[in-house]
C-alpha positions as CSV (number, residue, x, y, z in Angstrom):
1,X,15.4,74.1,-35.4
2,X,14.1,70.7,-34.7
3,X,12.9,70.9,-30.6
4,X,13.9,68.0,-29.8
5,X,17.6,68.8,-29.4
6,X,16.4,71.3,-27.0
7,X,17.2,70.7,-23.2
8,X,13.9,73.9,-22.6
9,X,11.6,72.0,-19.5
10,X,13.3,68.8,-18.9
11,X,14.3,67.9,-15.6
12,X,17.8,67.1,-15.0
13,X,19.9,66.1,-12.5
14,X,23.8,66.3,-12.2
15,X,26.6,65.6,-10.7
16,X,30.1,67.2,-10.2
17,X,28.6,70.7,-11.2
18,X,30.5,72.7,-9.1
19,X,33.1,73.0,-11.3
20,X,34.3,71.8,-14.8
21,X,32.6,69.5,-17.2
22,X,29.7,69.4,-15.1
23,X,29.5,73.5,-14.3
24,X,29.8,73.9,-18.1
25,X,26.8,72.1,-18.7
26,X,24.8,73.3,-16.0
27,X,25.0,76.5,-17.8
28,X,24.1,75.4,-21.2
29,X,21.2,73.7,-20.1
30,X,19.9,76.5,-17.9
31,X,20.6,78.7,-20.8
32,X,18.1,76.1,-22.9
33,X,15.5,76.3,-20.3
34,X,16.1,73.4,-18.5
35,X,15.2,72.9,-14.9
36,X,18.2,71.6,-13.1
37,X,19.3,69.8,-9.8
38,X,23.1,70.1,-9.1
39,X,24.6,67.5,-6.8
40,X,29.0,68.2,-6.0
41,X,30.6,67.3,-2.4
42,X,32.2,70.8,-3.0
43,X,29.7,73.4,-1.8
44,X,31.5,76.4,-2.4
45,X,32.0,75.8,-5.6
46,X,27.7,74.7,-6.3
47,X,27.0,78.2,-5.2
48,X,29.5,79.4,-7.5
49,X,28.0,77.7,-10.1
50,X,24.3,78.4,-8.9
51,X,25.1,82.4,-9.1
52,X,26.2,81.9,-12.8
53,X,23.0,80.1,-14.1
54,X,20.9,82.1,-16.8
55,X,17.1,81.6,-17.7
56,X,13.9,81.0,-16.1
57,X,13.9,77.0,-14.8
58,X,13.6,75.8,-11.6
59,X,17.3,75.1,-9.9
60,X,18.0,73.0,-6.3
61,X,21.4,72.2,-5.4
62,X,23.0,69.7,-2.9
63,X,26.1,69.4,-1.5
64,X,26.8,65.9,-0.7
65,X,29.0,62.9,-0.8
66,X,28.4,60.6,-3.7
67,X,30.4,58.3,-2.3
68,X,28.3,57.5,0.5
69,X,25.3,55.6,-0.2
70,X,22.7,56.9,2.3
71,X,23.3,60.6,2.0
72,X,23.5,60.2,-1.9
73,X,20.0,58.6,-2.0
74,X,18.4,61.7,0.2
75,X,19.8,63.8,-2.0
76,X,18.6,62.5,-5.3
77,X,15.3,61.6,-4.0
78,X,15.2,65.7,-2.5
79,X,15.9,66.8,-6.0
80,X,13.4,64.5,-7.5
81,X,10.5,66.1,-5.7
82,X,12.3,69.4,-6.2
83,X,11.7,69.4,-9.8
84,X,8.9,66.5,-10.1
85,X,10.5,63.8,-11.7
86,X,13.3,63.3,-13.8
87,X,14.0,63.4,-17.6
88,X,17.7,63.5,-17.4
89,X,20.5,61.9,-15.2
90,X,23.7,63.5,-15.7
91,X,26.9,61.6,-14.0
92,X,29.2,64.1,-14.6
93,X,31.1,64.0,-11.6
94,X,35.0,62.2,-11.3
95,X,38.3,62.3,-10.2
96,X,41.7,62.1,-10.8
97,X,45.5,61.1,-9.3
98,X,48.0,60.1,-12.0
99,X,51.1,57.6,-10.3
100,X,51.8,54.5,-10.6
101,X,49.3,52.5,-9.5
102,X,51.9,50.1,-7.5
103,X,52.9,52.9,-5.5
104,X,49.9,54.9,-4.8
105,X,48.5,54.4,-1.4
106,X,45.5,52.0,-1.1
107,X,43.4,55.1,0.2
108,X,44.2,57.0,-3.2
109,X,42.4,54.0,-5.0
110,X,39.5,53.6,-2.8
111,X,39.0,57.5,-3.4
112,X,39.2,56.6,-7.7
113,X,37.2,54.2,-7.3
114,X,34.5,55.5,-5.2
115,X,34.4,59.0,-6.8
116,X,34.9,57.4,-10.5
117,X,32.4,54.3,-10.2
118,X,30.5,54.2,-6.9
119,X,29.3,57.8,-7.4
120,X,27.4,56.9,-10.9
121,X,26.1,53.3,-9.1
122,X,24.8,55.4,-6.2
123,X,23.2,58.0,-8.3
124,X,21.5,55.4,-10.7
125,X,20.4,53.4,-7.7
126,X,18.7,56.0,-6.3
127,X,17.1,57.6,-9.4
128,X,16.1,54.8,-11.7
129,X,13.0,53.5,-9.3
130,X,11.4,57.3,-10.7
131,X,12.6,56.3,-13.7
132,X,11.2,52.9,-14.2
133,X,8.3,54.2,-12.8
134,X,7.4,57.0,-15.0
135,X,8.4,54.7,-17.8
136,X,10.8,57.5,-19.6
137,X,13.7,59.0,-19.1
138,X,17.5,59.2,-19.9
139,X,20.4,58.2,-18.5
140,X,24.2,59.8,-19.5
141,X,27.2,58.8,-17.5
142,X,30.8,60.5,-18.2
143,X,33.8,58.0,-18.4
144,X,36.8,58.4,-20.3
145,X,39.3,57.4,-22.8
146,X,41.7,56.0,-20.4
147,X,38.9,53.6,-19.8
148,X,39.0,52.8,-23.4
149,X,42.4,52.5,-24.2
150,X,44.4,52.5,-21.0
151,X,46.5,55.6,-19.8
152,X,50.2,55.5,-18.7
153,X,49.5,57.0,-15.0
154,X,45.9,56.8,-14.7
155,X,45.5,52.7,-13.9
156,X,43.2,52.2,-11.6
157,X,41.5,55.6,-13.0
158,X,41.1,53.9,-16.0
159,X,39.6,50.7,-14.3
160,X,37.1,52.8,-12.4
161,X,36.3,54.3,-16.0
162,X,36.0,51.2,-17.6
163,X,33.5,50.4,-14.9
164,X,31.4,53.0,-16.0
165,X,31.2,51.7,-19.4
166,X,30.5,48.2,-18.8
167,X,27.7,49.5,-16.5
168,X,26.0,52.0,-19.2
169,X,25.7,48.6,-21.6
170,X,24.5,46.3,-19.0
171,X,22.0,48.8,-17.6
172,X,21.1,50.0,-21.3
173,X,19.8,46.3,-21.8
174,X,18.4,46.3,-18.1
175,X,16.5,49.5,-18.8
176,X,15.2,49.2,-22.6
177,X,11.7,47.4,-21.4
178,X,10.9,50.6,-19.8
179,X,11.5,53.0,-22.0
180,X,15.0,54.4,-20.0
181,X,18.3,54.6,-22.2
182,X,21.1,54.8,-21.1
183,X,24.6,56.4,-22.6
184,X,28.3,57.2,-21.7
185,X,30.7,59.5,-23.6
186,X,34.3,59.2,-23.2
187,X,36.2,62.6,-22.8
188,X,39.6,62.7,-24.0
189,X,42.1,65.7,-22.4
190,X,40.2,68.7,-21.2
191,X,40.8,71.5,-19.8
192,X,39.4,71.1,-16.2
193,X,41.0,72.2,-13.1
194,X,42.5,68.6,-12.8
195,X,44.5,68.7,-16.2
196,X,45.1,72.9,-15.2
197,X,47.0,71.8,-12.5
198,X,48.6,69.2,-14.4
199,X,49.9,71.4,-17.0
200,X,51.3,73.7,-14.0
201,X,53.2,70.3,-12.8
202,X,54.5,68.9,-15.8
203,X,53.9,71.1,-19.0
204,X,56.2,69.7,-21.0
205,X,53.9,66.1,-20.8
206,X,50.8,68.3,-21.9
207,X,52.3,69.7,-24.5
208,X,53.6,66.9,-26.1
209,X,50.1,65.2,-25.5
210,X,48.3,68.0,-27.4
211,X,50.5,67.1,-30.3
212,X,49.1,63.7,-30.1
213,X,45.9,65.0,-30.9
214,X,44.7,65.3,-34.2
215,X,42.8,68.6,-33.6
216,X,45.6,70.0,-31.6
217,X,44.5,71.1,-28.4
218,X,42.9,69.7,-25.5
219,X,38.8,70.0,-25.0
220,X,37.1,72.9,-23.7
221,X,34.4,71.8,-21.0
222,X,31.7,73.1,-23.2
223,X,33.4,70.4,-26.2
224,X,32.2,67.6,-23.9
225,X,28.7,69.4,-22.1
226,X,27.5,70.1,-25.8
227,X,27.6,66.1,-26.3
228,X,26.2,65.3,-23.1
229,X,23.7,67.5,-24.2
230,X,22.8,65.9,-27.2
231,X,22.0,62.3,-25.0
232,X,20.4,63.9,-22.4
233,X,17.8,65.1,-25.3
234,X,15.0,63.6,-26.7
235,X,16.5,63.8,-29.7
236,X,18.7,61.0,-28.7
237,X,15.5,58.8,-27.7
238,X,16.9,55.9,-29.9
239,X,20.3,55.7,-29.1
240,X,21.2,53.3,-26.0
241,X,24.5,51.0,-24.7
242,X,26.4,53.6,-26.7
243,X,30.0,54.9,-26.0
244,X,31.0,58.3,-27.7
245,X,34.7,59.3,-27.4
246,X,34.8,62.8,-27.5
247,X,38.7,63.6,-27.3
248,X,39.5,65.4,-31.2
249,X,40.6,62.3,-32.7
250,X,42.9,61.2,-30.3
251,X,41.6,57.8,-29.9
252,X,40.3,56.3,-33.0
253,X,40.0,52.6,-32.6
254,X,37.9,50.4,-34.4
């Protein structure tokens, strides 16, 4: 097997781990050999997650607040001297509340927003100084489909997602001098606790959105953490700016 698709040694830090997309890859990487700082505002749930890691590497976790600047920026900087550096950052971490958007309360969109766009701006703020200075690293942010292509329910969601996207290119550009790249894949349905508990609220609208997929079914966690893996590699060292859907062929557009 060619080594560089292997995640064995490199640093990486991530967020929303305690659960999901984002536990799903903590594992795989740990299983590689990775050594691995796991950021989620949801404690119980990073020990959870801690207690299921495999393999040798080192491992910190911190449970903090992504939206919040000050405490996000301890935390990275604490699990940059943790494992010594960074080859990897990993914003995994987002959340959801379908409505529509006119009649959500204006708390419910400062919480989309701020867990969906300010979390991935904090995280990047904080981590690409080490970056910049080491003159390598990677850079893989998780938006989403609905960001893409709009979602019926999932407006300002989808905004916050879109966000993300429109960052990754900017910063891609920003960050090419030094030797940093930067990529986003786009998850399409997946079965997370978030679209669990949807199913349990309205299964008759996730069945008939599974239909709409070509591969019929929804994502497993480990369908998208196998594709952040791949960016988070060095044997994606050329690719930057990019957007990969991952969502079975739900969303092909040109």
């Amino acid at each position: 097997m060619d080594e560089s698709f292997s995640l064995n040694g490199r640093r990486i830090l991530l967020t929303g781990a305690a659960s999901g997309m984002g536990r799903s890859f903590a594992e795989l990487a740990a299983a590689d050999g990775a050594h691995l700082a796991l950021l989620d505002i949801n404690a119980a749930g990073l020990d959870e997650t801690m207690g299921l890691l495999d393999g040798s590497g080192r491992r910190a976790s911190f449970a903090v607040d992504l939206a919040d600047w000050p405490a996000t920026e301890a935390a990275v900087l604490a699990a940059r001297d943790a494992l010594g550096g960074f080859d990897a950052i990993c914003n995994i971490a987002g959340w959801d509340g379908p409505g529509r958007f006119w009649e959500q309360p204006y708390e419910m969109w400062q919480k989309l927003i701020a867990v969906n766009l300010w979390s991935t701006l904090h995280v990047c703020r904080a981590a690409v100084p080490t970056l910049v200075e080491q003159e390598s690293g990677t850079i893989v942010n998780v938006a989403s489909d609905a960001g893409r292509v709009g979602s019926k329910g999932e407006t300002v969601y989808a905004a916050a997602k879109g966000g993300v996207m429109a960052f990754t290119k900017s910063a891609a550009r920003e960050l090419a001098p030094f030797k940093v790249t930067v990529n986003c894949i786009c998850p399409g349905p997946t079965w997370t606790p978030l679209l669990e508990q949807e199913q349990r609220d309205n299964p008759k609208l996730i069945e008939k959105l599974i239909r709409a997929i070509p591969m019929r079914r929804a994502a497993d966690p480990i369908d998208q953490a196998r594709v952040i893996a791949f960016f988070a590699s060095a044997a994606a060292g050329y690719c930057t700016g990019q957007v990969l859907s991952v969502s079975g062929g739900l969303t092909m557009v040109g």
